[in-house]
C-alpha positions, 0 to 999 in steps of 0.5 A: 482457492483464489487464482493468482490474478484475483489475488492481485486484484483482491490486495489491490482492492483492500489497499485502496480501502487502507489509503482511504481509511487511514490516509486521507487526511491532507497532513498525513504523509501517507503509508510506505510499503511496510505501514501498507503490510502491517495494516492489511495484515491486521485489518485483513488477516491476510498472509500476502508478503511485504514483497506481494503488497509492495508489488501491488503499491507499484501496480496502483501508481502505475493505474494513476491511483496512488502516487508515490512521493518524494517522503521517505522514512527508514523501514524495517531493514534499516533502508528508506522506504518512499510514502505513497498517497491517494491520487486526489481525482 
């Protein structure tokens, strides 16, 4: 069984695969939290809740890795949900 820092490092290693994969083209506005999940859910098969993968959203911003912009959209509970992209190096 995974401790729980690998975990974090194991979400954070495949949203940065995800935002490569899908959101690399300069048009795209990116992925919010929720688009995030849905992907690593399907492309991963992982069981992380929303909550566990917004965490690590944050966690990457924080390291200089992604940026979160000022677009949102509405998310699934009817609240907006902010777009993060890959910090261009």
């Amino acid at each position: 069984m995974l401790k729980a820092n690998e975990r974090t490092d194991s979400i954070k290693s495949r949203l940065l695969i995800l935002f490569k994969a899908f959101a690399t083209d300069t048009t795209h506005p990116g992925l919010t939290g929720s688009d995030a999940h849905k992907l690593h859910v399907r492309e991963f098969g992982s069981k992380s809740p929303i909550w566990s993968v917004r965490a690590r959203l944050t966690t990457l911003v924080n390291e200089g890795k992604l940026i979160k912009t000022s677009k949102k959209k509405i998310g699934p509970q009817g609240e907006p949900e902010h777009y993060y992209k890959l910090r261009k190096l």
